[in-house]
mmCIF file as gemmi writes it, N, C-alpha and C atoms, coordinates in Angstrom:
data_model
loop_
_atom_site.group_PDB
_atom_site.id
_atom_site.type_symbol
_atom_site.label_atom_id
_atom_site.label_alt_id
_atom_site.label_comp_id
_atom_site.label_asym_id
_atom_site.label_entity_id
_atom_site.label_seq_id
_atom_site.pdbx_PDB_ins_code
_atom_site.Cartn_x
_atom_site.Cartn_y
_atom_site.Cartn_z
_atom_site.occupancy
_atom_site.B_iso_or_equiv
_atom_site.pdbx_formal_charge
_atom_site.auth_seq_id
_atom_site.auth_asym_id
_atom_site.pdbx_PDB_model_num
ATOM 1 N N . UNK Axp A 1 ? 92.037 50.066 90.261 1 0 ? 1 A 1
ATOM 2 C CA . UNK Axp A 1 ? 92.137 51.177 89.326 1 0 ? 1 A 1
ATOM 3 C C . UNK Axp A 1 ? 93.081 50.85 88.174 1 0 ? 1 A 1
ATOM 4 N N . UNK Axp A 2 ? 94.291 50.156 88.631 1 0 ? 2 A 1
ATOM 5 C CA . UNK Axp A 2 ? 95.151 49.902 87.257 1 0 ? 2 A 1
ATOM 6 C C . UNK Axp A 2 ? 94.733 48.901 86.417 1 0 ? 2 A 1
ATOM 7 N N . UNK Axp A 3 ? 93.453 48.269 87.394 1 0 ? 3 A 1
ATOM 8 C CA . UNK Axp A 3 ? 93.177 47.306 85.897 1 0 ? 3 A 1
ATOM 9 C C . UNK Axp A 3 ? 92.119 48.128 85.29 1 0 ? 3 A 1
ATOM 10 N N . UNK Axp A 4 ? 91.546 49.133 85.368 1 0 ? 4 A 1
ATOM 11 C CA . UNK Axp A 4 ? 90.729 49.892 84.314 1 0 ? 4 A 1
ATOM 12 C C . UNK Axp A 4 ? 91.604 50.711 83.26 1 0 ? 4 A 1
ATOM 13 N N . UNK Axp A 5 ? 92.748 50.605 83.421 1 0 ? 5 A 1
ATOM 14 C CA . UNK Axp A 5 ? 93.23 51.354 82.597 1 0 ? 5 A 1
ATOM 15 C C . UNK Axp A 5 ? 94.727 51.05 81.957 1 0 ? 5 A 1
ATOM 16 N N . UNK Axp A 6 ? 95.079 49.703 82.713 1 0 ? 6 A 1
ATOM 17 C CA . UNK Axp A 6 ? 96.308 49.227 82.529 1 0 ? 6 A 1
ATOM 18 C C . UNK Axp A 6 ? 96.59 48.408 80.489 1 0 ? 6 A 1
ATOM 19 N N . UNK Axp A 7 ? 95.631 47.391 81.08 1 0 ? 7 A 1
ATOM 20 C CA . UNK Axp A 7 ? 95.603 46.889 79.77 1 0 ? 7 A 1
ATOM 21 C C . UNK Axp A 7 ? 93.537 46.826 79.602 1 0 ? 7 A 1
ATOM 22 N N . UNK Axp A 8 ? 93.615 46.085 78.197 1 0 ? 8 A 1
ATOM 23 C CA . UNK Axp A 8 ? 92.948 45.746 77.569 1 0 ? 8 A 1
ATOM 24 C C . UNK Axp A 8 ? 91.572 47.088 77.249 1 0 ? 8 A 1
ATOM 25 N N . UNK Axp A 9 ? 90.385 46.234 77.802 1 0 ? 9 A 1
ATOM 26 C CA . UNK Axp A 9 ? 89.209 46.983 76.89 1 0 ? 9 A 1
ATOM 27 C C . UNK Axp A 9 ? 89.05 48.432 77.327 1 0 ? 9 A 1
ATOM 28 N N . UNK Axp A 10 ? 89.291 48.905 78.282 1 0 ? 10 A 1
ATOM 29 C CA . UNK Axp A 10 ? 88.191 50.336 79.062 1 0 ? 10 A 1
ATOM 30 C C . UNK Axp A 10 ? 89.568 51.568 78.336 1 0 ? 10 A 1
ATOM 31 N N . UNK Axp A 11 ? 90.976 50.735 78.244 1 0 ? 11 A 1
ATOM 32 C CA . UNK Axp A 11 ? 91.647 51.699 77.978 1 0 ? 11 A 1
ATOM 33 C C . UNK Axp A 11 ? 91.801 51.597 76.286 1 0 ? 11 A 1
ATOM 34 N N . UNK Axp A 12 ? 91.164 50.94 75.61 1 0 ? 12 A 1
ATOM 35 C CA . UNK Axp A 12 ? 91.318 51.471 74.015 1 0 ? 12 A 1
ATOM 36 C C . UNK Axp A 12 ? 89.844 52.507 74.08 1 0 ? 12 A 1
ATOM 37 N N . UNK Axp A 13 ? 88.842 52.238 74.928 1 0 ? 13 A 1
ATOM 38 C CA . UNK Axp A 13 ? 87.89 52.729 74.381 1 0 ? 13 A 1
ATOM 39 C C . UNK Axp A 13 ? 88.38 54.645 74.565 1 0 ? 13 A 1
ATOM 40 N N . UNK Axp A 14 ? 88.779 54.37 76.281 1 0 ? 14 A 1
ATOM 41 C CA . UNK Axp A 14 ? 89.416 56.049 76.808 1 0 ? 14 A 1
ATOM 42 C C . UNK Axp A 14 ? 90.176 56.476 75.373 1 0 ? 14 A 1
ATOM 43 N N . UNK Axp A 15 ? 91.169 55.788 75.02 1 0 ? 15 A 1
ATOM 44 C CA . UNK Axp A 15 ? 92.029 56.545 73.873 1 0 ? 15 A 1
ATOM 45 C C . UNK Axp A 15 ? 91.284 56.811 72.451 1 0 ? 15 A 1
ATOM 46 N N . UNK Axp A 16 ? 90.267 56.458 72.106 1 0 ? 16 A 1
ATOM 47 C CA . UNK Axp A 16 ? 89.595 56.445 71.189 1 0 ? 16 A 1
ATOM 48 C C . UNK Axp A 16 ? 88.466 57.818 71.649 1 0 ? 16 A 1
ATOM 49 N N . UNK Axp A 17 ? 88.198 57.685 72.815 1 0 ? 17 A 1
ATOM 50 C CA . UNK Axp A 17 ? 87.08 59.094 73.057 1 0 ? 17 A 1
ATOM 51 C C . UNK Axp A 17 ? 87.833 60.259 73.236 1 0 ? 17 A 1
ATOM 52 N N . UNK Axp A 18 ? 89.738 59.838 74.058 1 0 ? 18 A 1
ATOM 53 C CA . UNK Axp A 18 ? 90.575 61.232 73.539 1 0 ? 18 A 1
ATOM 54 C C . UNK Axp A 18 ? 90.519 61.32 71.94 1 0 ? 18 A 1
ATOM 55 N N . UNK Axp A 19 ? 90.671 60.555 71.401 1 0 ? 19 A 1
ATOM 56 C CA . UNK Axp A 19 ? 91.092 60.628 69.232 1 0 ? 19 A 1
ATOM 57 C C . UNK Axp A 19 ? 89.847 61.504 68.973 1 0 ? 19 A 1
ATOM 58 N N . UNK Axp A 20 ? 88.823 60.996 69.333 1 0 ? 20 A 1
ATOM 59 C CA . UNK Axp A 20 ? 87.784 61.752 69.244 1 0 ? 20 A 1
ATOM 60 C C . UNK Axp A 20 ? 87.52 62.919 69.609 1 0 ? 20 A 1
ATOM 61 N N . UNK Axp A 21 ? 87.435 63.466 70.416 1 0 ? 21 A 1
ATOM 62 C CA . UNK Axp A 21 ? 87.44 65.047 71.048 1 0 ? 21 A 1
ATOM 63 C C . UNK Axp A 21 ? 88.074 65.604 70.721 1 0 ? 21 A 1
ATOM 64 N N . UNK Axp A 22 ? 89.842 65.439 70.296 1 0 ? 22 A 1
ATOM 65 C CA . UNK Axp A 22 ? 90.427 66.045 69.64 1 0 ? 22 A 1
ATOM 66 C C . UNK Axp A 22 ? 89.941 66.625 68.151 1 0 ? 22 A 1
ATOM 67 N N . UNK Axp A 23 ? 89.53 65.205 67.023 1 0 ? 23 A 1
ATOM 68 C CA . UNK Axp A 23 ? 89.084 65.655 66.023 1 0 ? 23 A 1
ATOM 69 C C . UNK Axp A 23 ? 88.116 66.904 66.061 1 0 ? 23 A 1
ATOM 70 N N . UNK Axp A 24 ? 87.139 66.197 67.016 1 0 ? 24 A 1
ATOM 71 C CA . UNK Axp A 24 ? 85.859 67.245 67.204 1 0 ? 24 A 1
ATOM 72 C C . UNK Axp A 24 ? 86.38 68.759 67.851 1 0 ? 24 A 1
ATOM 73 N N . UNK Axp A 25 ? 86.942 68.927 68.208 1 0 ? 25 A 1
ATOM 74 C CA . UNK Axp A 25 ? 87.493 70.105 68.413 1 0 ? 25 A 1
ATOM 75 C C . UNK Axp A 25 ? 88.419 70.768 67.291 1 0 ? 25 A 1
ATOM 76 N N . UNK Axp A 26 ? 88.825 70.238 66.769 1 0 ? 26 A 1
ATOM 77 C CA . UNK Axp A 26 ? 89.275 70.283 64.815 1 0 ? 26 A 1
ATOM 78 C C . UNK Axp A 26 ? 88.251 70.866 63.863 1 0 ? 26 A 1
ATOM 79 N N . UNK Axp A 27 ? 87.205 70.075 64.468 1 0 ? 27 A 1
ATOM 80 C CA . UNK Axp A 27 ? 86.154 70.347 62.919 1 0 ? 27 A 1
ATOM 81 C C . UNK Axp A 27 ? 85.747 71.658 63.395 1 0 ? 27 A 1
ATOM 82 N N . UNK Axp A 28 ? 85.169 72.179 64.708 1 0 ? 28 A 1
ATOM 83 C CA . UNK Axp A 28 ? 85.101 72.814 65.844 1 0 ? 28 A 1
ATOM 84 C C . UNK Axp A 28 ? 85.369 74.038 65.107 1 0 ? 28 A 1
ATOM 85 N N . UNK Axp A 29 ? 86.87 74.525 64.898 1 0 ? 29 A 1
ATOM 86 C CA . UNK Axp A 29 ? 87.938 75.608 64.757 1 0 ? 29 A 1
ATOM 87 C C . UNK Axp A 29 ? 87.982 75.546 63.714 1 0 ? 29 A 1
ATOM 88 N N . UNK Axp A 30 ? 87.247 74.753 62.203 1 0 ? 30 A 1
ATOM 89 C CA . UNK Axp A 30 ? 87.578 74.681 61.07 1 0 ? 30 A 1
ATOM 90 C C . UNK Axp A 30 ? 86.592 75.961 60.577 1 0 ? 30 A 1
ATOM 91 N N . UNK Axp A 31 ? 87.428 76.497 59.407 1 0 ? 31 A 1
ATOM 92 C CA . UNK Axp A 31 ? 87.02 77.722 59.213 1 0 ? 31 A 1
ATOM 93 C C . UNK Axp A 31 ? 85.643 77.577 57.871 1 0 ? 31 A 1
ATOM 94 N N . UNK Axp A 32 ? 86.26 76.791 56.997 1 0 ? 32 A 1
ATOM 95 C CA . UNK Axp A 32 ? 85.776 76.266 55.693 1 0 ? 32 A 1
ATOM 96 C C . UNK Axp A 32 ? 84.201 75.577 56.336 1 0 ? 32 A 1
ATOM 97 N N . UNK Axp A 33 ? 82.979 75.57 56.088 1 0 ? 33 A 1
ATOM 98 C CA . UNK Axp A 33 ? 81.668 75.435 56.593 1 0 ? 33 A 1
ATOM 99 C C . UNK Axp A 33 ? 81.415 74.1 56.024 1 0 ? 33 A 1
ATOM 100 N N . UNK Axp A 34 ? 82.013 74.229 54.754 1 0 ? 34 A 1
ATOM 101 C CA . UNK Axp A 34 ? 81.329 72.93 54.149 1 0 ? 34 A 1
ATOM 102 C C . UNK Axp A 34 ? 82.653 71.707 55.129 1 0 ? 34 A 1
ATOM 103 N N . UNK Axp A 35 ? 83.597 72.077 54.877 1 0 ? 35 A 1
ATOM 104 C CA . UNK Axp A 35 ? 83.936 70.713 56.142 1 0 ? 35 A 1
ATOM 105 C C . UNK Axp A 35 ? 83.969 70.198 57.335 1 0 ? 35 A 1
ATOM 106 N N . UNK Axp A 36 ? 83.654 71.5 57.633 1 0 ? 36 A 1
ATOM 107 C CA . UNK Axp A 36 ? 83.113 71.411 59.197 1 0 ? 36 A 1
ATOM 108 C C . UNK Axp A 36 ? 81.936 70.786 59.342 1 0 ? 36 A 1
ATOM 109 N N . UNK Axp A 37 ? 80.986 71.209 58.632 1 0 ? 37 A 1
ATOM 110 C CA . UNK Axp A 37 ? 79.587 70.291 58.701 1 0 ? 37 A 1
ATOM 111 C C . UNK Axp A 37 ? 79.811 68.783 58.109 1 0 ? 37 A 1
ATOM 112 N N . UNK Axp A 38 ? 80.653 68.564 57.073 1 0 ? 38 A 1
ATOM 113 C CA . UNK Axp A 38 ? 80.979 67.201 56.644 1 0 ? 38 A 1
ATOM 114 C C . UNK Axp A 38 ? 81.659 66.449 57.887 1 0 ? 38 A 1
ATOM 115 N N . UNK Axp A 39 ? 82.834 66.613 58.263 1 0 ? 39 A 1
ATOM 116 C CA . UNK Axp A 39 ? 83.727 66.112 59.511 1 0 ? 39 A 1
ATOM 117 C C . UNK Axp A 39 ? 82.342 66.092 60.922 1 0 ? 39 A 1
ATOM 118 N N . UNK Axp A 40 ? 81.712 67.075 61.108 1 0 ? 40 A 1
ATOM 119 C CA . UNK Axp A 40 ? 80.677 67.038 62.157 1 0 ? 40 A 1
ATOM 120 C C . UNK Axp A 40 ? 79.617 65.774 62.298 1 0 ? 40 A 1
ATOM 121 N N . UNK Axp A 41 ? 79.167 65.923 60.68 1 0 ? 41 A 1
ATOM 122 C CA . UNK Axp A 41 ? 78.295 64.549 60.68 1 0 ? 41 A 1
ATOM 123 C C . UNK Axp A 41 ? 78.914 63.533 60.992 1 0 ? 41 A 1
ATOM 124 N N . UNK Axp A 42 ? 80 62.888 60.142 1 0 ? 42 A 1
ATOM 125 C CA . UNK Axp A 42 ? 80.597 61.898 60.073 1 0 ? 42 A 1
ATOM 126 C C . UNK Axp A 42 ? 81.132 61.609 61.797 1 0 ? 42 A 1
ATOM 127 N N . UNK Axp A 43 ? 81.462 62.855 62.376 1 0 ? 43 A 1
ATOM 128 C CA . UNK Axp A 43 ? 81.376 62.042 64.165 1 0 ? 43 A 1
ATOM 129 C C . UNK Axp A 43 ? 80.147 61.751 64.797 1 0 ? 43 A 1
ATOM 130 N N . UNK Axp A 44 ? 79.315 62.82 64.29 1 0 ? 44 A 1
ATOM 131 C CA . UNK Axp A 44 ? 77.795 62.638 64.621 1 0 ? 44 A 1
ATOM 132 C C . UNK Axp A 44 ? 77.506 61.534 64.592 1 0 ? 44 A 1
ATOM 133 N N . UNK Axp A 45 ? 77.969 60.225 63.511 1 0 ? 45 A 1
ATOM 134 C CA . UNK Axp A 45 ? 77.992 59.013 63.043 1 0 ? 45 A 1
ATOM 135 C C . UNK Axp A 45 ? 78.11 58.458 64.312 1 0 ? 45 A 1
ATOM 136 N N . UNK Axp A 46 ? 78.835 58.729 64.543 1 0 ? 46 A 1
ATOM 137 C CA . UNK Axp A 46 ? 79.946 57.367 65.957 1 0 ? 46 A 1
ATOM 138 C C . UNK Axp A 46 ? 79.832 57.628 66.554 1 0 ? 46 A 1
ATOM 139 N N . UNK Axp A 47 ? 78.99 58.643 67.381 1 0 ? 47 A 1
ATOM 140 C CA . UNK Axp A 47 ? 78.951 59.162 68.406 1 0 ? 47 A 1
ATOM 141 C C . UNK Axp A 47 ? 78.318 58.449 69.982 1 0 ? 47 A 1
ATOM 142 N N . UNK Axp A 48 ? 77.24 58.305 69.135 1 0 ? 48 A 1
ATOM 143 C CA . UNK Axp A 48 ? 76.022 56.997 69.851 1 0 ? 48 A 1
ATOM 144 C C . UNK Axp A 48 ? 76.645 55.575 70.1 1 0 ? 48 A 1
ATOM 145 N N . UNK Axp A 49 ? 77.728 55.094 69.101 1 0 ? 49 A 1
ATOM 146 C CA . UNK Axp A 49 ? 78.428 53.832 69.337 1 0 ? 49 A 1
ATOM 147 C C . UNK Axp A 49 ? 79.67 53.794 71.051 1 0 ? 49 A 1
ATOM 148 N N . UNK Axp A 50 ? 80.514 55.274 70.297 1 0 ? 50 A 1
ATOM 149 C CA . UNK Axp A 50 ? 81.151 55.245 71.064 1 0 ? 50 A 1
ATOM 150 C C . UNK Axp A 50 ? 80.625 55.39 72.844 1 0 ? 50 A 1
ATOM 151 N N . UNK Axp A 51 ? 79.626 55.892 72.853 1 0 ? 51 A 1
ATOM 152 C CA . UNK Axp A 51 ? 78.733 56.176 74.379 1 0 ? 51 A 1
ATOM 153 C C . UNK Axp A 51 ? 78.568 54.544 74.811 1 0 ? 51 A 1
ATOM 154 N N . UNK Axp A 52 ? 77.773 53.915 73.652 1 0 ? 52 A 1
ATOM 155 C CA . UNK Axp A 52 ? 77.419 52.859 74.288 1 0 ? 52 A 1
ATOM 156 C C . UNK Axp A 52 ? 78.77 51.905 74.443 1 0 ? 52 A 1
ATOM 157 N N . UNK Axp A 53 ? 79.969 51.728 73.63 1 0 ? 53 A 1
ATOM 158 C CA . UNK Axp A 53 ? 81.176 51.343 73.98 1 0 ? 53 A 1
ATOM 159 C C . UNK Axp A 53 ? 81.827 51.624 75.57 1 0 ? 53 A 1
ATOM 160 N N . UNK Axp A 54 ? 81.153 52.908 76.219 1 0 ? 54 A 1
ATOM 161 C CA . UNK Axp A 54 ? 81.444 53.399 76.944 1 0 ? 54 A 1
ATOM 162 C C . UNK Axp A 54 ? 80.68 52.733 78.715 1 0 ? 54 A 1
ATOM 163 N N . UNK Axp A 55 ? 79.469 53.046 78.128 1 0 ? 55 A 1
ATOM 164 C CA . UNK Axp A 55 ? 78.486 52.493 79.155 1 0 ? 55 A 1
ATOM 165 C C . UNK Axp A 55 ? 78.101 51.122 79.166 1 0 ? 55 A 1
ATOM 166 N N . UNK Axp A 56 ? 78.013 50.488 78.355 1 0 ? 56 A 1
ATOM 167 C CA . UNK Axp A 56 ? 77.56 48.873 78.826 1 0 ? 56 A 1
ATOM 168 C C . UNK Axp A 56 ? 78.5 48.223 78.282 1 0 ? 56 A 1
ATOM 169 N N . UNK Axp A 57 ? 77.842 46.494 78.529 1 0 ? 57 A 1
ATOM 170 C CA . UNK Axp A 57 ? 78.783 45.659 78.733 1 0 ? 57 A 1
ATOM 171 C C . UNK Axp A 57 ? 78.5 44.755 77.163 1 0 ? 57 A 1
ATOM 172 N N . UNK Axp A 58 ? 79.448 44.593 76.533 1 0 ? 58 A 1
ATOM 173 C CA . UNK Axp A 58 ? 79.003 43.944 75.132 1 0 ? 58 A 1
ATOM 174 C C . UNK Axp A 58 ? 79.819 42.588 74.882 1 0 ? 58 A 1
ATOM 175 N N . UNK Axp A 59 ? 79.467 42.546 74.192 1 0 ? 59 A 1
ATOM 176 C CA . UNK Axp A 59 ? 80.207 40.779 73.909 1 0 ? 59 A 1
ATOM 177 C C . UNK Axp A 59 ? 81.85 40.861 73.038 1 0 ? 59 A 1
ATOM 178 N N . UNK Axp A 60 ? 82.452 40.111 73.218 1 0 ? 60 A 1
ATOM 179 C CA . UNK Axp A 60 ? 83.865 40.785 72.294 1 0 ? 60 A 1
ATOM 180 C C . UNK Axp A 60 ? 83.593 41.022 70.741 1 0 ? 60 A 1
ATOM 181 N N . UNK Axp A 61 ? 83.167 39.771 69.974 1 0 ? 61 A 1
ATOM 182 C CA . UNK Axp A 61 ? 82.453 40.113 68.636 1 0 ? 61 A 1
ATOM 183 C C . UNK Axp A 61 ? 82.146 41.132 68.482 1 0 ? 61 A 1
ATOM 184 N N . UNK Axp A 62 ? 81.371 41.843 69.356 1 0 ? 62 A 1
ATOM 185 C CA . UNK Axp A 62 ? 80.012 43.159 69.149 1 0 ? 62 A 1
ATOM 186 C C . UNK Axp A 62 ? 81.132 44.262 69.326 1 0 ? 62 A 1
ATOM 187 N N . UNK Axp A 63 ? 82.077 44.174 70.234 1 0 ? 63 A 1
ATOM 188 C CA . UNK Axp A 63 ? 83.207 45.275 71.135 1 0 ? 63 A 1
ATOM 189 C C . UNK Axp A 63 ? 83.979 45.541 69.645 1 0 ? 63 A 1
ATOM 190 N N . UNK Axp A 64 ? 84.554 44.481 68.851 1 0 ? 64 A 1
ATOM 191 C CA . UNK Axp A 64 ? 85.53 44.804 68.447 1 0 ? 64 A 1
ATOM 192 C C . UNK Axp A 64 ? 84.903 45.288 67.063 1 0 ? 64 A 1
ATOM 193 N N . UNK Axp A 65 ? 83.672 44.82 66.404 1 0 ? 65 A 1
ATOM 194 C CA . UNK Axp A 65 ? 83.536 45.108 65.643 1 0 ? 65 A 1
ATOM 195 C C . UNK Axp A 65 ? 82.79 47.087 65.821 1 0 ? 65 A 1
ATOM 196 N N . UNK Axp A 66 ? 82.526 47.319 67.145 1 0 ? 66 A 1
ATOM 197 C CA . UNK Axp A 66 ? 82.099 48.572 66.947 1 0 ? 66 A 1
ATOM 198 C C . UNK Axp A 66 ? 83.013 49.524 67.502 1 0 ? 66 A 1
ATOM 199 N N . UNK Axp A 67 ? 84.087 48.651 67.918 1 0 ? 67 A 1
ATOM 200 C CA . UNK Axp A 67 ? 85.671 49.516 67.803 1 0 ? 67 A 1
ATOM 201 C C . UNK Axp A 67 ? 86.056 49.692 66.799 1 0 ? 67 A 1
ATOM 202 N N . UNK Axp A 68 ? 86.349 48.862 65.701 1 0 ? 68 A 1
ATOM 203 C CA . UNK Axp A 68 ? 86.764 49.203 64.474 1 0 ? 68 A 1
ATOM 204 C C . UNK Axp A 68 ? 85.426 50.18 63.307 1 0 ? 68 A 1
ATOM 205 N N . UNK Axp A 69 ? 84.557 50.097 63.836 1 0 ? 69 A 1
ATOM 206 C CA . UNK Axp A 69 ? 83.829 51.411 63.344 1 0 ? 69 A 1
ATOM 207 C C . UNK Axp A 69 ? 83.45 52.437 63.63 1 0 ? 69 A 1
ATOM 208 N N . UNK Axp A 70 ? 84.196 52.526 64.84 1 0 ? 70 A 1
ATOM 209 C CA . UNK Axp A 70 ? 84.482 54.531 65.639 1 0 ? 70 A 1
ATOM 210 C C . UNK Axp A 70 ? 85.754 54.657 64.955 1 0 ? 70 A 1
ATOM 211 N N . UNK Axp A 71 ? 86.769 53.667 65.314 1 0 ? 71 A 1
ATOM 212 C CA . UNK Axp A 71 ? 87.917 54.129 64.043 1 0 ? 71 A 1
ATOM 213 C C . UNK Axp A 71 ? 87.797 54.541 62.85 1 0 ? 71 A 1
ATOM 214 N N . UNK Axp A 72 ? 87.331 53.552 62.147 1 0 ? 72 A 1
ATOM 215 C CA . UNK Axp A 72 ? 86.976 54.273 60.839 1 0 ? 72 A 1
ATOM 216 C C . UNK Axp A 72 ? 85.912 55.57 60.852 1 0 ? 72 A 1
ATOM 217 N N . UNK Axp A 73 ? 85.215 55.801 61.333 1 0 ? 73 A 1
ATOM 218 C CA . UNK Axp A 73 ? 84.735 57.259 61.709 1 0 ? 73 A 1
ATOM 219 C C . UNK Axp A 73 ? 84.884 58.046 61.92 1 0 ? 73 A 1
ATOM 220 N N . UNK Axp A 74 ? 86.304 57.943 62.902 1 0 ? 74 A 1
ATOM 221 C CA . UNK Axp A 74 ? 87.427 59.124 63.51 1 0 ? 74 A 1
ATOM 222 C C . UNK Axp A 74 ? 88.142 59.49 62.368 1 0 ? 74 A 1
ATOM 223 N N . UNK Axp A 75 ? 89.068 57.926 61.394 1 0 ? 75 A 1
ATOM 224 C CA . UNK Axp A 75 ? 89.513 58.491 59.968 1 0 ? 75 A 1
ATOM 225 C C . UNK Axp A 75 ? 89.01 59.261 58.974 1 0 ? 75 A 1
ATOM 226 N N . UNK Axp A 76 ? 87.725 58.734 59.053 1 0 ? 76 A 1
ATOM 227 C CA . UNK Axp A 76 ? 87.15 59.087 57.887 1 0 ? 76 A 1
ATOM 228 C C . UNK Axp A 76 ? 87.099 61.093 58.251 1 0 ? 76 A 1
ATOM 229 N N . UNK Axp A 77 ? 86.447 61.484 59.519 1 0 ? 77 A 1
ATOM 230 C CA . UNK Axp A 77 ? 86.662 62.799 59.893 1 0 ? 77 A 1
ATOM 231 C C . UNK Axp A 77 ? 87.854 63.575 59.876 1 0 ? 77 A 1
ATOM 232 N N . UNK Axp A 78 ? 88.881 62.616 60.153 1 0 ? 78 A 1
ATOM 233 C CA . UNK Axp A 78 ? 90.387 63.276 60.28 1 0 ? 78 A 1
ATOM 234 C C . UNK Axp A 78 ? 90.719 63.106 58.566 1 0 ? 78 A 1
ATOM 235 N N . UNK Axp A 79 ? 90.888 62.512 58.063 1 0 ? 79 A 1
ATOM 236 C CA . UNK Axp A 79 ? 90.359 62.858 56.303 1 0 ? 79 A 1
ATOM 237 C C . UNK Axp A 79 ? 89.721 63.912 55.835 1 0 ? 79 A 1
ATOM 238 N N . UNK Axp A 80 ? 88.545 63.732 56.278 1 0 ? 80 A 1
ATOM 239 C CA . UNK Axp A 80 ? 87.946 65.27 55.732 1 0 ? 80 A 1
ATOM 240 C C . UNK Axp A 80 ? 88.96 66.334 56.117 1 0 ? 80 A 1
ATOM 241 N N . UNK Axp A 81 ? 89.378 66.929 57.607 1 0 ? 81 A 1
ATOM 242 C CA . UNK Axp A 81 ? 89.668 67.878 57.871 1 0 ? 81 A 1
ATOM 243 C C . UNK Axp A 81 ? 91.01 68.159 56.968 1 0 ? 81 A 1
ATOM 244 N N . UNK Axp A 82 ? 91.682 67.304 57.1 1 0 ? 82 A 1
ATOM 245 C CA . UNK Axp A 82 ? 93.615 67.13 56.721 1 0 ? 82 A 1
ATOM 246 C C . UNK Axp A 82 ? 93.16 67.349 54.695 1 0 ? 82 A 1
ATOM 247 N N . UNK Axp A 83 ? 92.395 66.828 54.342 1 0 ? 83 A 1
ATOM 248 C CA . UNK Axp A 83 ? 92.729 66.879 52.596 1 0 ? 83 A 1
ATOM 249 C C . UNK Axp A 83 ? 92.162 68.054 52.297 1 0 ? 83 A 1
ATOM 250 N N . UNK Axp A 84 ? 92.277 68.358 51.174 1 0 ? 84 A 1
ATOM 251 C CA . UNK Axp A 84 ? 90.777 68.91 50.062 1 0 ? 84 A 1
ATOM 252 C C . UNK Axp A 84 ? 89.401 68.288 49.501 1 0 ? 84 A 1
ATOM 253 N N . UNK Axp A 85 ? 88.852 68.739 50.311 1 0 ? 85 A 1
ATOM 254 C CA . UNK Axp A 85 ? 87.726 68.251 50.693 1 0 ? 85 A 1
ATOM 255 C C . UNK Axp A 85 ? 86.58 68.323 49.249 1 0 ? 85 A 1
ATOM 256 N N . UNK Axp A 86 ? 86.108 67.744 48.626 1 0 ? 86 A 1
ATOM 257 C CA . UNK Axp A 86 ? 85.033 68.243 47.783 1 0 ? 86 A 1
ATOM 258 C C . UNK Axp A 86 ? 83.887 68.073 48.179 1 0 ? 86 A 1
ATOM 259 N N . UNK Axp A 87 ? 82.514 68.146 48.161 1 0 ? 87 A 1
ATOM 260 C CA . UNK Axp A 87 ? 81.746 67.979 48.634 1 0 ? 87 A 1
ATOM 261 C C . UNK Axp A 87 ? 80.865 67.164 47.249 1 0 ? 87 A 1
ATOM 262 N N . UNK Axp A 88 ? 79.973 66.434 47.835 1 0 ? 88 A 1
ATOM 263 C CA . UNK Axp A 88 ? 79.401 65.353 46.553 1 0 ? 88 A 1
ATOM 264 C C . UNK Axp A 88 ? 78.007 66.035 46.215 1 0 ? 88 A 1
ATOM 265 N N . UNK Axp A 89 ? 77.852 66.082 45.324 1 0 ? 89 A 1
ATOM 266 C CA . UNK Axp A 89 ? 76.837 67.341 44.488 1 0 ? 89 A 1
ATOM 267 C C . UNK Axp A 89 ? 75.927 66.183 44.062 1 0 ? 89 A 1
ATOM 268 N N . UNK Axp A 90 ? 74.689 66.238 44.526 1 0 ? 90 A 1
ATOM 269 C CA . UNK Axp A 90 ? 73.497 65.007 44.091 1 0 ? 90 A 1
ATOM 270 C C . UNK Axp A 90 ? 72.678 65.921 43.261 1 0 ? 90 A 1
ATOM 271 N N . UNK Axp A 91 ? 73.076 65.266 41.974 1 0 ? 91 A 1
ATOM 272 C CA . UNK Axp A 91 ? 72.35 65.221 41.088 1 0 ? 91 A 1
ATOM 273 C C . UNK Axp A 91 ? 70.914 64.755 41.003 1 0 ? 91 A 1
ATOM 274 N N . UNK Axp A 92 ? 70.018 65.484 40.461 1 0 ? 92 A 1
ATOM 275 C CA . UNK Axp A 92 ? 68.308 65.413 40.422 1 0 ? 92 A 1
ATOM 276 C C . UNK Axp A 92 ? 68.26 64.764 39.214 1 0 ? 92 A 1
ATOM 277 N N . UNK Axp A 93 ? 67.262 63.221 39.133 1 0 ? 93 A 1
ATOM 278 C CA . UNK Axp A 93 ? 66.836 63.103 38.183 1 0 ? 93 A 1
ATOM 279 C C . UNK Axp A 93 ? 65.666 62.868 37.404 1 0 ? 93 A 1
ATOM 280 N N . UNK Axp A 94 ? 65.54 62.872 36.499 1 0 ? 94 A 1
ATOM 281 C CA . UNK Axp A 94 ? 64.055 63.371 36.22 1 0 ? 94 A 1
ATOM 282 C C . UNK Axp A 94 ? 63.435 61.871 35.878 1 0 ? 94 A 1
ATOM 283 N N . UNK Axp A 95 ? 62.361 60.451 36.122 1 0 ? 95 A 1
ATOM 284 C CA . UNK Axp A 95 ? 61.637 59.767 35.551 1 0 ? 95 A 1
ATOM 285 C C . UNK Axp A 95 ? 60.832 59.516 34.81 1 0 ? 95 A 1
C-alpha cells in the first residue's frame, strides 16, 4: 500500500484528481454562467486524460506528457474562475 502512494506515479496522479475536483466544485458554486460554462469545458477537456492516467498503464513519455496537460487544464480552469473573465466573441464573416 505505501508504495501506491508513497512516492512516484499513482500519487501525482491522486493529487492532481484532488486539484481537480476541487476546481470542479469551484466552477460548480460559480455564480457568473458565462464562467462556469467556460471553467466547465476547459475540465471537460482533461477529463478523459485524467481517467485514462488513472486506469491504464502508459509509457513515461506518454505519462508525463499527459500529466503536464491535465495541469495545464486545471490552470487554465483555475484562471478562468480567480480573474475577470471575458468571453471571446466570434466574429461572422462574410466571403
Amino acid at each position: 500500500m505505501w508504495r501506491l502512494f508513497g512516492f512516484g506515479f499513482r500519487w501525482k496522479v491522486y493529487r492532481l484528481r484532488k486539484k481537480y475536483d476541487r476546481i470542479r466544485e469551484k466552477a460548480d458554486r460559480c455564480e457568473n454562467p458565462e464562467k462556469r460554462n467556460a471553467a466547465l469545458a476547459a475540465l471537460d477537456n482533461i477529463e478523459n486524460t485524467l481517467i485514462m492516467l488513472e486506469e491504464q498503464n502508459v509509457s513515461r513519455l506518454d505519462r508525463g506528457r499527459f500529466i503536464t496537460s491535465v495541469r495545464m487544464g486545471i490552470e487554465k480552469a483555475k484562471s478562468i474562475l480567480e480573474e475577470d473573465y471575458i468571453p471571446q466573441q466570434h466574429s461572422q464573416r462574410r466571403r
